[in-house]
N, C-alpha and C positions, 0 to 999 in steps of 0.2 A: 717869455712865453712865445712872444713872436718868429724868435728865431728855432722855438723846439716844434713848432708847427713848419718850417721855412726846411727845416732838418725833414720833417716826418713826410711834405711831400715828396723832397728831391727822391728820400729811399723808396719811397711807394711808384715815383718815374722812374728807377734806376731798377728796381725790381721787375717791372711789367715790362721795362725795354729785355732783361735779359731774359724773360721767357715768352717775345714773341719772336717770332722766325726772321729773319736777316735775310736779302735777295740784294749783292751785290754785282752788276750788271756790268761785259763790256771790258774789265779789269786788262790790262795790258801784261803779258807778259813776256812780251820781246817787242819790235819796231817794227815789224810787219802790221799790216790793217789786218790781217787772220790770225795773227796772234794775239787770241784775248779767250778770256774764259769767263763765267757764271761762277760765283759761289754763292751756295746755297748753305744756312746755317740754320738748325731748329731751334726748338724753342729751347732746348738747354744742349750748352756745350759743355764738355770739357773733357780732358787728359785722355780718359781711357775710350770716350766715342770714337766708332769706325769713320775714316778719309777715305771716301769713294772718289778716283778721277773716272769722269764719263769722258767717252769716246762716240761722238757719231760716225755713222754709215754715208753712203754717197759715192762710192765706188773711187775714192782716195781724190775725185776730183768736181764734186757737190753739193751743194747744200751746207750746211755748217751745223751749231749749236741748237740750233731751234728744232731739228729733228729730233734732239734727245731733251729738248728741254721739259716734257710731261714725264719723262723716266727721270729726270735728275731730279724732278721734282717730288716726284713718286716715293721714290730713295729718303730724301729729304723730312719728309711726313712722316718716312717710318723712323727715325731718328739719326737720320748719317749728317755728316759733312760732306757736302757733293761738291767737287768744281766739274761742271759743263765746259769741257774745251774744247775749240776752231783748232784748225790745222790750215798749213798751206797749201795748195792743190798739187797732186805730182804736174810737171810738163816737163818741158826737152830740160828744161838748167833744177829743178825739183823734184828729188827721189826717193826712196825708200831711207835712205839714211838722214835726210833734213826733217821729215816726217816725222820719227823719233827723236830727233834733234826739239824738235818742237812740245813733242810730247815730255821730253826730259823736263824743259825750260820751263812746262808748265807746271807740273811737280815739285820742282824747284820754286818755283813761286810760289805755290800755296803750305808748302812746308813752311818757308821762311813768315807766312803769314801767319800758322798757327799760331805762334808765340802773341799775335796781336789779340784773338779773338778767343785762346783757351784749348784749342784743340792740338792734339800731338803732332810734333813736329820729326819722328823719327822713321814713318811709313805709312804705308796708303795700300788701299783695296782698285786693284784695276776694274774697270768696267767698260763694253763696248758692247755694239750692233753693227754686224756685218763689216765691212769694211774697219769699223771703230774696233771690231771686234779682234780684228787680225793684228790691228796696232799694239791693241790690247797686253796681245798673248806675246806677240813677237817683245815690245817692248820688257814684260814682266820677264823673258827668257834670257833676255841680253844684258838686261840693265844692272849694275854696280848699286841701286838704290834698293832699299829695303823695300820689296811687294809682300803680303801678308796674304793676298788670296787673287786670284784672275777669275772675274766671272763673263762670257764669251757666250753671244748671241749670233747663231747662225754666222761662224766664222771664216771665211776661206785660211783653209792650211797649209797648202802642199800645192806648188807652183810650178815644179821641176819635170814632169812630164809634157807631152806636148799639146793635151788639150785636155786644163785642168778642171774646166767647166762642161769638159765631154762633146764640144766642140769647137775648133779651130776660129771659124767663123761668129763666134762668139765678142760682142763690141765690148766688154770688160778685158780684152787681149791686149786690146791697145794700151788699155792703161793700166796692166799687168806689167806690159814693156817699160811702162815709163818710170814704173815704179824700182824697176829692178835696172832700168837704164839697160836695155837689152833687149836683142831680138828672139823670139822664139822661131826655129827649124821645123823641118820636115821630121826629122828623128826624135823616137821617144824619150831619149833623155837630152835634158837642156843642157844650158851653161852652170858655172860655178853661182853667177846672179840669180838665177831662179831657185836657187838652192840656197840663198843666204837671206832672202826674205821672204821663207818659209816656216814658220813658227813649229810643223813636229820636227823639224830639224835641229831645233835648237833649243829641245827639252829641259827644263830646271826643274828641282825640286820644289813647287810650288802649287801650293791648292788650289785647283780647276775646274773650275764649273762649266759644262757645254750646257746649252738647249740650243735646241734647233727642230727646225719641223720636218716630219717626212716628205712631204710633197714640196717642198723648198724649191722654185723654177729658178732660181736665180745663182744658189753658191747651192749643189747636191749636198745630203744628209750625209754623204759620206766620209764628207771631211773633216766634221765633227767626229763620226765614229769612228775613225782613222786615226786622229788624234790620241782620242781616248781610250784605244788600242794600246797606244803607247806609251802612255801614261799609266795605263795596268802593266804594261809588262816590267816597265822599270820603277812599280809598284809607287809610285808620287799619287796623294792624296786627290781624288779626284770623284767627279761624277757627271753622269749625262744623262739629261732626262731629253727625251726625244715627246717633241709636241705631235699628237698623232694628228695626220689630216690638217697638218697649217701649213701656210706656204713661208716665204720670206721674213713674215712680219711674227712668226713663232708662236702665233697665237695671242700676241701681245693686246690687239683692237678685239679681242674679244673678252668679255668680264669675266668670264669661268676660269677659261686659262690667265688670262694673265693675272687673275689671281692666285692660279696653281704656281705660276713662273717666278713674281714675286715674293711669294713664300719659301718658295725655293732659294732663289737670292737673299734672300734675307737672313733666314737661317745657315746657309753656308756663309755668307760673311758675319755674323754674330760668332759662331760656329770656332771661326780660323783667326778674329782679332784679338 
């Protein structure tokens, strides 16, 4: 009798642990101190749930995880798999390619993780904001790994002219440069570098989601619908919903919209898994 009550708590612990939410913190995946990620796990996993990797903003050289930690959380609540990932900052020895190098490495980690926790180990839904957002797109366009959908929050796309924020003078230049390991000219078209870490350049066949706001001060509305110019014309699955009257932040700190946004995201990654 002892031991069938001894049996009936453990499954009544082992049932409540699998359907409350899991917050693993900090996880390393590489040997850098920037290399580490969040996962977030709801209250039920398994096989066929969507794997969202987030990406934050911070203008490649900023801030980290905790800028998207209420959106990976967000995600989370509505039933994904989220890893929240760090990146390293571009500078003079750190570039556009270690960036995806990093973002590889963390995909690669959390795939290899699913097998521990129940979730699919064979692709993943990209996610980002602004800067995260460009990692996003660029990564899902280059990458040899299986992406099932790219969803892109106020993204910079197009870097190969000479003033792709509409002015020169503009302090994201600098780290435009560093990204691409390269200087921008006096002449409207750049080098071969600003043109290879430019995501409409490097269009895949992949489900795309933009928002972005019109009055955007920081990366113009244009570059989204730039994008998604071209992604209609070489007809890849796609949509943009333009936040009216938001700035950088997409409407995201306000309840109305970013419940409009969320829904949106939602449904396109349900949608494309």
């Amino acid at each position: 009798m002892k031991n069938i009550f001894l049996a009936t708590i453990t499954f009544i612990a082992f049932t409540a642990n699998c359907l409350a939410q899991q917050d693993f913190i900090n996880l390393a995946y590489g040997k850098d101190k920037q290399q580490t990620l969040d996962l977030f796990l709801p209250k039920v996993v398994s096989e066929k749930i969507p794997v969202v990797i987030m990406i934050h903003g911070g203008a490649w050289m900023m801030g980290g995880k905790e800028y998207t930690d209420k959106r990976a959380k967000d995600l989370r609540d509505r039933g994904f798999v989220v890893a929240n990932i760090d990146y390293r900052y571009v500078s003079e020895t750190v570039h556009c390619k270690e960036l995806l190098e990093d973002v590889d490495s963390a995909v690669d980690y959390v795939q290899k993780e699913g097998k521990k926790y129940g979730y699919t180990t064979k692709q993943v839904h990209m996610a980002g904001i602004s800067a995260g957002a460009h990692l996003a797109l660029l990564y899902g366009y280059t990458t040899k790994r299986k992406v099932k959908s790219i969803n892109a929050i106020c993204p910079p796309v197009l870097f190969d002219s000479s003033a792709p924020f509409g002015n020169m003078n503009d302090p994201l230049m600098k780290n435009i440069e560093l990204l691409a390991n390269a200087k921008y000219t006096n002449k409207h078209t750049q080098s071969e570098e600003f043109r290879d870490i430019s995501p409409a350049h490097h269009i895949k066949d992949i489900p795309t989601l933009l928002i972005h706001g019109d009055k955007d001060h920081l990366v113009p509305w244009w570059h989204s619908q730039f994008l998604f110019s071209e992604l209609q014309e070489k007809k890849i699955d796609s949509k943009f919903l333009t936040m009216k009257g938001k700035d950088h932040d997409a409407g995201l700190n306000d309840p109305d919209t970013e419940k409009q946004a969320y829904d949106t995201i939602l449904g396109w990654i349900n949608s494309h898994n």
